[in-house]
TIRO-2110 file (N, C-alpha, C; in Angstrom, 1 decimal):
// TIRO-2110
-27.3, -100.8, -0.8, N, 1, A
-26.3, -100.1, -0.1, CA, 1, A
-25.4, -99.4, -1.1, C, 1, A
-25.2, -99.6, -2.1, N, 2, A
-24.1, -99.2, -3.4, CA, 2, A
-25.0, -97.6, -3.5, C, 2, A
-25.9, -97.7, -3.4, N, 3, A
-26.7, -96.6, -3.9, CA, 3, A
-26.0, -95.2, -2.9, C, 3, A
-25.7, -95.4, -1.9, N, 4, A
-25.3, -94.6, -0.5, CA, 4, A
-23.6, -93.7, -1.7, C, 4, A
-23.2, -95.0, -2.3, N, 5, A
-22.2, -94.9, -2.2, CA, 5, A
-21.9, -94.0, -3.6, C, 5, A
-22.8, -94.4, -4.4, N, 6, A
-22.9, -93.8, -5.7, CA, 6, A
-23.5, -92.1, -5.9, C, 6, A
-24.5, -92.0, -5.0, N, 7, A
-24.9, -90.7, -4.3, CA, 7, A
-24.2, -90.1, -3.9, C, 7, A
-23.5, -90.4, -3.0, N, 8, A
-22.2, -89.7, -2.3, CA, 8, A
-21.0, -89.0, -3.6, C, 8, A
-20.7, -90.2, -4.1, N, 9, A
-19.6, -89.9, -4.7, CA, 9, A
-20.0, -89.3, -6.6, C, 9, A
-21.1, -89.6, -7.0, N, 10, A
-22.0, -88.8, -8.1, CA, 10, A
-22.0, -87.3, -7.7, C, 10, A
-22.5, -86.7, -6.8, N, 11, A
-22.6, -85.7, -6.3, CA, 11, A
-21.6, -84.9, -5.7, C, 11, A
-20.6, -85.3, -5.3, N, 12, A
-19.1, -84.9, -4.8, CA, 12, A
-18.6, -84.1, -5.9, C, 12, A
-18.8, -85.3, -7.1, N, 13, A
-17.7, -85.2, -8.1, CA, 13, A
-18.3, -84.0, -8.9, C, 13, A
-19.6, -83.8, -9.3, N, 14, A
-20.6, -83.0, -10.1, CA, 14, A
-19.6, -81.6, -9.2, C, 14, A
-20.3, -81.4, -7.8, N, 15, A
-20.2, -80.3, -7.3, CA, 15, A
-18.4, -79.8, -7.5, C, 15, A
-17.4, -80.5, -7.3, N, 16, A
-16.2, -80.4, -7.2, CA, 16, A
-15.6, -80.0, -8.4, C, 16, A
-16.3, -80.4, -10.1, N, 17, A
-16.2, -80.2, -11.4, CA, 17, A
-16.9, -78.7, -11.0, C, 17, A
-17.7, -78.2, -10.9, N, 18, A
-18.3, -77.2, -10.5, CA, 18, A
-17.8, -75.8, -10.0, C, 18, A
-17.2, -76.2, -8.5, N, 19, A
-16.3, -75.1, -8.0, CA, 19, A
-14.8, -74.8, -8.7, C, 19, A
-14.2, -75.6, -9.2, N, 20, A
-13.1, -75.8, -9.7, CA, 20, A
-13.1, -74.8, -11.2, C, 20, A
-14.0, -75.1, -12.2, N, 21, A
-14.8, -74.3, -12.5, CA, 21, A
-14.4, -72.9, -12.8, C, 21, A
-15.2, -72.8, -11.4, N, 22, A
-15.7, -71.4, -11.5, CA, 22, A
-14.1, -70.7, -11.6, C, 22, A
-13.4, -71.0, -11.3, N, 23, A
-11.6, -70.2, -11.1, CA, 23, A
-11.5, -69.7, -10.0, C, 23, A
-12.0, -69.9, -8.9, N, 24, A
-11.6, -69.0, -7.9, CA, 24, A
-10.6, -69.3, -7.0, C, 24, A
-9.0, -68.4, -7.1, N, 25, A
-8.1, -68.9, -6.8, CA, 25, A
-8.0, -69.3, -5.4, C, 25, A
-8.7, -68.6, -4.4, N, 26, A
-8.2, -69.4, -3.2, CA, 26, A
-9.3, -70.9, -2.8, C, 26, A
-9.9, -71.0, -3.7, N, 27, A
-10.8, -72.2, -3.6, CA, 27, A
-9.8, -73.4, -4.1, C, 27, A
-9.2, -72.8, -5.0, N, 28, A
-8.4, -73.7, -6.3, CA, 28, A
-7.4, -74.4, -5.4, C, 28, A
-6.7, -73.3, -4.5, N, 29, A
-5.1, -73.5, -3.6, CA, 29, A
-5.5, -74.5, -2.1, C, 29, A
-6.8, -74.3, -1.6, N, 30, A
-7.7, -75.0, -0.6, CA, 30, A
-7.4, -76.6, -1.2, C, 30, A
-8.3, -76.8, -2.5, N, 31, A
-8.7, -78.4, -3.0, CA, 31, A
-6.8, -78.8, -3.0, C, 31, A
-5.7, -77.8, -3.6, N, 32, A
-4.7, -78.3, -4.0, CA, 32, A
-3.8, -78.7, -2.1, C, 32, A
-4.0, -78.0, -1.6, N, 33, A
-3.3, -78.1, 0.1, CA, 33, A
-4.2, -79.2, 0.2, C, 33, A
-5.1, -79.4, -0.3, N, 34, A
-5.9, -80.3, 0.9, CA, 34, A
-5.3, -81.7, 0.1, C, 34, A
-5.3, -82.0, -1.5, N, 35, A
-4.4, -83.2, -1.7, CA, 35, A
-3.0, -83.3, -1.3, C, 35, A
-2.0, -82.1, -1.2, N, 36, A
-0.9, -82.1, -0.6, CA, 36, A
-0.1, -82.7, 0.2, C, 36, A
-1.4, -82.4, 1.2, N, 37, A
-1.7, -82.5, 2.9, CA, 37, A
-1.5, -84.3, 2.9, C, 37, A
-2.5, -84.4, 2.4, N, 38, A
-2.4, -86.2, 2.3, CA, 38, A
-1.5, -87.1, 1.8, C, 38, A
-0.7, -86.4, 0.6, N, 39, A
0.5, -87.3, 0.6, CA, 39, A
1.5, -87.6, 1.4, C, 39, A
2.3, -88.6, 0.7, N, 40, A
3.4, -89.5, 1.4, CA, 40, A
4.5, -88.6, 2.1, C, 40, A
4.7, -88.9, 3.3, N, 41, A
5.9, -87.9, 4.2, CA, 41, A
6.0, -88.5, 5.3, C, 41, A
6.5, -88.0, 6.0, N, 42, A
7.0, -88.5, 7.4, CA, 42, A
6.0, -89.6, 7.7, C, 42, A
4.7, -89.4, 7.5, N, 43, A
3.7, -90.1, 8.2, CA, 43, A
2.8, -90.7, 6.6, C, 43, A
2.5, -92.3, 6.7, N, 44, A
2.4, -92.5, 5.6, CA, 44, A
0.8, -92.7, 5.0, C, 44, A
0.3, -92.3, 4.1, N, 45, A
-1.0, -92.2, 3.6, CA, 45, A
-1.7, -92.7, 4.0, C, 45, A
-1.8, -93.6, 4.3, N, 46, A
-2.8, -94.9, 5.6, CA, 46, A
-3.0, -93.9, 6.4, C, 46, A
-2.3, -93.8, 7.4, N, 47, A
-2.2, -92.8, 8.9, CA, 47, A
-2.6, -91.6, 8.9, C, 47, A
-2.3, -91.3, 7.4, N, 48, A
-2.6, -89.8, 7.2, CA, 48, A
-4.4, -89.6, 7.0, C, 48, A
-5.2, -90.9, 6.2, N, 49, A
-6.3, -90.8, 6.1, CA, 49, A
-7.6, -91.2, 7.2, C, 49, A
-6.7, -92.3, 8.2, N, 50, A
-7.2, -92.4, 9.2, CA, 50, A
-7.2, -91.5, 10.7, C, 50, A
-6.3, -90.3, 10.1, N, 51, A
-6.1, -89.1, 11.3, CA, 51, A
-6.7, -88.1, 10.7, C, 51, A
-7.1, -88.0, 9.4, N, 52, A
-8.6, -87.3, 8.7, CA, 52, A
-9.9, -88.0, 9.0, C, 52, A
-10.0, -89.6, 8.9, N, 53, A
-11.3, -89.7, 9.5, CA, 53, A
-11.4, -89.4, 11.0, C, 53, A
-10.2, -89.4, 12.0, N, 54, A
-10.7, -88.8, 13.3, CA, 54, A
-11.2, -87.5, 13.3, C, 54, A
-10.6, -86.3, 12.7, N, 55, A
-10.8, -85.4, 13.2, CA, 55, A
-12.3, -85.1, 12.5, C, 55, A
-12.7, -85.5, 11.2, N, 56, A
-13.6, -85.6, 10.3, CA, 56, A
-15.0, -86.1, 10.9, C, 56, A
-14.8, -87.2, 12.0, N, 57, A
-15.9, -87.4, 13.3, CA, 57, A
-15.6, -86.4, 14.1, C, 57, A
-15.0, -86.1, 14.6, N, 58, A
-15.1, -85.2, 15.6, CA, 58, A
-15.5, -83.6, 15.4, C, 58, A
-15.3, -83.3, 13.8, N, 59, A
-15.7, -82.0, 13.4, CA, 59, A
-17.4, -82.1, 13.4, C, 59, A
-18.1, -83.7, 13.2, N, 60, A
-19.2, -84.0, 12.5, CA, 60, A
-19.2, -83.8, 11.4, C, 60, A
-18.4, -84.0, 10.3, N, 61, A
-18.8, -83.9, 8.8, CA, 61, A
-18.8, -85.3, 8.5, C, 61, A
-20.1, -85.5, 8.0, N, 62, A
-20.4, -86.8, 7.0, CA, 62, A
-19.6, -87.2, 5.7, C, 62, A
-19.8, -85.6, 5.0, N, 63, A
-19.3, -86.0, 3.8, CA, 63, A
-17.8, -85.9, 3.5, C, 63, A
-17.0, -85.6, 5.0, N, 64, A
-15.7, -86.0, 5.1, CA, 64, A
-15.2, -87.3, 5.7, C, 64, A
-16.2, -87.9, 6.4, N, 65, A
-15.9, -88.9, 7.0, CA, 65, A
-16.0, -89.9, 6.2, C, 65, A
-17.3, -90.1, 5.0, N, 66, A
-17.5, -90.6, 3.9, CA, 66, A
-16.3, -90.9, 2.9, C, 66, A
-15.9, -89.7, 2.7, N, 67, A
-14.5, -89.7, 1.9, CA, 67, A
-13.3, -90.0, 2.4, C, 67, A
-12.9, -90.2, 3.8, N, 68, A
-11.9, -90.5, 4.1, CA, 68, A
-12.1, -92.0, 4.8, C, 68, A
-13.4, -92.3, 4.7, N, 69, A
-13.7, -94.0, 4.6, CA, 69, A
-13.4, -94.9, 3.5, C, 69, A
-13.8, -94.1, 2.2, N, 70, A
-13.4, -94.6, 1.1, CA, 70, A
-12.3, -94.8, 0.6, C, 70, A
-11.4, -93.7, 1.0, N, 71, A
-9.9, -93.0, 0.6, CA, 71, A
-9.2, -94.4, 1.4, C, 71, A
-9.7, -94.8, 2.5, N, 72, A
-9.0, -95.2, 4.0, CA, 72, A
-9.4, -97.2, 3.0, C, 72, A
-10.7, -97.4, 2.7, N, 73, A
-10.6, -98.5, 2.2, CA, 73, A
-9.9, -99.2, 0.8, C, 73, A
-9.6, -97.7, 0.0, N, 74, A
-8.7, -98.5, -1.2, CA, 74, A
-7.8, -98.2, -0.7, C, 74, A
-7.3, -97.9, 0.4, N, 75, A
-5.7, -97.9, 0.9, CA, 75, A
-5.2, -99.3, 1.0, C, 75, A
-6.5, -99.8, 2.0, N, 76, A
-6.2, -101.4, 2.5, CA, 76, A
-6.5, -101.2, 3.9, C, 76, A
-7.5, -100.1, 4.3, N, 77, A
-7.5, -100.3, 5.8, CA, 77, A
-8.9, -101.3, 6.2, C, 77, A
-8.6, -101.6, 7.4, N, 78, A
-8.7, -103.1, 7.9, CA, 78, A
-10.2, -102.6, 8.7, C, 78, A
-11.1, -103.5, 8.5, N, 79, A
-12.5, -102.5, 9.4, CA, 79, A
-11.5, -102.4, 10.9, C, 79, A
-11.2, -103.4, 11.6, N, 80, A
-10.4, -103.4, 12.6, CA, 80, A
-9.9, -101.9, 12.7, C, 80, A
-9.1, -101.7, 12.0, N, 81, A
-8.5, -100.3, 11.9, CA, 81, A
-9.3, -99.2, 12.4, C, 81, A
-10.1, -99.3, 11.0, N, 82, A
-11.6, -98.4, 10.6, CA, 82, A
-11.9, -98.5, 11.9, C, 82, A
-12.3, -99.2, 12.9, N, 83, A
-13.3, -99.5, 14.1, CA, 83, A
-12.9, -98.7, 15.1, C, 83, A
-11.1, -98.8, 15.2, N, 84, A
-10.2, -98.3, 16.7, CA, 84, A
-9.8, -97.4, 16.1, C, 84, A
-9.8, -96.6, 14.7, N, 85, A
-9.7, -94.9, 14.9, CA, 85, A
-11.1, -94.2, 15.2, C, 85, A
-12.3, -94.7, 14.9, N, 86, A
-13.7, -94.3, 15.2, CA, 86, A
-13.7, -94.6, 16.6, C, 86, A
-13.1, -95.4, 17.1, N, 87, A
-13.4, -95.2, 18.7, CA, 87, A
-12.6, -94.4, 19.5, C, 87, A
-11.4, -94.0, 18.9, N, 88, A
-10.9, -92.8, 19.1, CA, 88, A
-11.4, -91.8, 18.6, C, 88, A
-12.2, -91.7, 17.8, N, 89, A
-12.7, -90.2, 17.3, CA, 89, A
-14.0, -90.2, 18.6, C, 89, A
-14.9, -91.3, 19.2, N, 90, A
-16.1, -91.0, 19.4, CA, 90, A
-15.2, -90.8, 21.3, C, 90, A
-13.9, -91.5, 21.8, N, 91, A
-13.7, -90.8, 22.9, CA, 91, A
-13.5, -89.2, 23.1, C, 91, A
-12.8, -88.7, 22.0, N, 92, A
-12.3, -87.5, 21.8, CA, 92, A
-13.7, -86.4, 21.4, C, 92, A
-14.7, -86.7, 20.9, N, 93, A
-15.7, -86.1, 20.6, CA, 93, A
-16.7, -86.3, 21.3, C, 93, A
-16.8, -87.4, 22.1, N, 94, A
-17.7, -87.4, 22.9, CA, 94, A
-19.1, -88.4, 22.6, C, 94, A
-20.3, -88.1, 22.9, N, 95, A
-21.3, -89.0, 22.4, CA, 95, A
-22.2, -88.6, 21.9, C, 95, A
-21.8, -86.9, 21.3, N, 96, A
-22.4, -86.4, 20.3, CA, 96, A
-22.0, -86.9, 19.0, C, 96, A
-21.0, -87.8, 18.6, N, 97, A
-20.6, -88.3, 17.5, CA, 97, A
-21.4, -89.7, 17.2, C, 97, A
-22.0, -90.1, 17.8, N, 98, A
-22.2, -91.3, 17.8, CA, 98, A
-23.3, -91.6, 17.0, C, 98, A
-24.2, -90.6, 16.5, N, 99, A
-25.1, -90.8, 15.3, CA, 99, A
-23.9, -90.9, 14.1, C, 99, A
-22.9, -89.8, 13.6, N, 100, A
-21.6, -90.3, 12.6, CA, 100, A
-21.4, -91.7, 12.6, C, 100, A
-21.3, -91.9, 13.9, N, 101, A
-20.2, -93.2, 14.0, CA, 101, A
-21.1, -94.6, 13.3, C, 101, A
-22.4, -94.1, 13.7, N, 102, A
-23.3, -95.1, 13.2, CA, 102, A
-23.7, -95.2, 11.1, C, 102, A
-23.4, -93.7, 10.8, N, 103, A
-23.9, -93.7, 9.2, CA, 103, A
-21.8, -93.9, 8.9, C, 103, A
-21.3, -93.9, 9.5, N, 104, A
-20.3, -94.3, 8.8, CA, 104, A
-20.0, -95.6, 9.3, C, 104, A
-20.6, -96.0, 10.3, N, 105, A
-20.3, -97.7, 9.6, CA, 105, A
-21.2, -98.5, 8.7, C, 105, A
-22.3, -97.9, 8.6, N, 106, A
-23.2, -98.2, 7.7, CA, 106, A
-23.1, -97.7, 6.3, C, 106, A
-21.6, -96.8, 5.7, N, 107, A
-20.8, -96.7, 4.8, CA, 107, A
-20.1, -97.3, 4.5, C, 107, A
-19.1, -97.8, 5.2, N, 108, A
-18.1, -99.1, 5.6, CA, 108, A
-18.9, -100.4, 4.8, C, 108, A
-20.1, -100.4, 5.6, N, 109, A
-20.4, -101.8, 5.0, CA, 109, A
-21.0, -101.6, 3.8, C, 109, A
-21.4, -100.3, 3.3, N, 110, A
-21.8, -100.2, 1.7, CA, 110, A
-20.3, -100.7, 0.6, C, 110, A
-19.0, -100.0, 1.4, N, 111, A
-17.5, -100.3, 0.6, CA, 111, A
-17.6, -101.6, 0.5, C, 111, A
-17.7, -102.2, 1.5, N, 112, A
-17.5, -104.2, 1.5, CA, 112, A
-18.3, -105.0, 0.8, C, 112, A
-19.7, -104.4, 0.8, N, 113, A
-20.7, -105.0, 0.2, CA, 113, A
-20.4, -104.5, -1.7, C, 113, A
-19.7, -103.6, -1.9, N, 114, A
-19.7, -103.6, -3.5, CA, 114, A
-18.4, -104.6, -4.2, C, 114, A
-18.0, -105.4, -3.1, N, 115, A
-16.7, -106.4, -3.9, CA, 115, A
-17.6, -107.6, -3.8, C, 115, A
-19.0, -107.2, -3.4, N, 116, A
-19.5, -109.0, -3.3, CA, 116, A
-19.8, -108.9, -4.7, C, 116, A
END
């Protein structure tokens, strides 16, 4: 299962060293809003990562939902948590998400399974 996780985030990183890179300024201002976005404010980083894995199912992106599972588990979020914002993302998206809902909990348990 580590392997899921290592692929994921081996490859993220390669491509993200990559674009960053190249200089391209509104690429550059995108990666920088998008950490911004997620810090601490009215609404606190926890809430803020699990209101990116909702919308992140409901867009269908894997490899955001991936990242904001990971982001969401060194927070300290609780699968419980994890479980009742995914079942709000899969009411809100419907039961076209439900293949997501399935490789990200089978992400989930790759996070749990690398503290054994």
């Amino acid at each position: 299962m580590a392997d899921i996780l290592s692929e994921f985030n081996d490859y993220r990183s390669k491509m993200n060293e990559k674009l960053l890179a190249d200089n391209n300024k509104i690429v550059k201002r995108i990666f920088n809003l998008d950490t911004n976005a997620y810090a601490e404010g009215a609404l606190d980083v926890k809430t803020k990562e699990l209101l990116g894995l909702v919308a992140s199912t409901v867009l269908r992106c894997d490899d955001c939902v991936k990242y904001h599972l990971e982001t969401s588990y060194k927070l300290g979020v609780t699968k419980e948590e994890m479980m009742e914002a995914m079942g709000i993302a899969t009411l809100v998206g419907g039961t076209i998400v439900i293949p997501h809902l399935r490789r990200a909990y089978e992400f989930w348990e790759a996070l749990e399974d690398q503290k054994k």
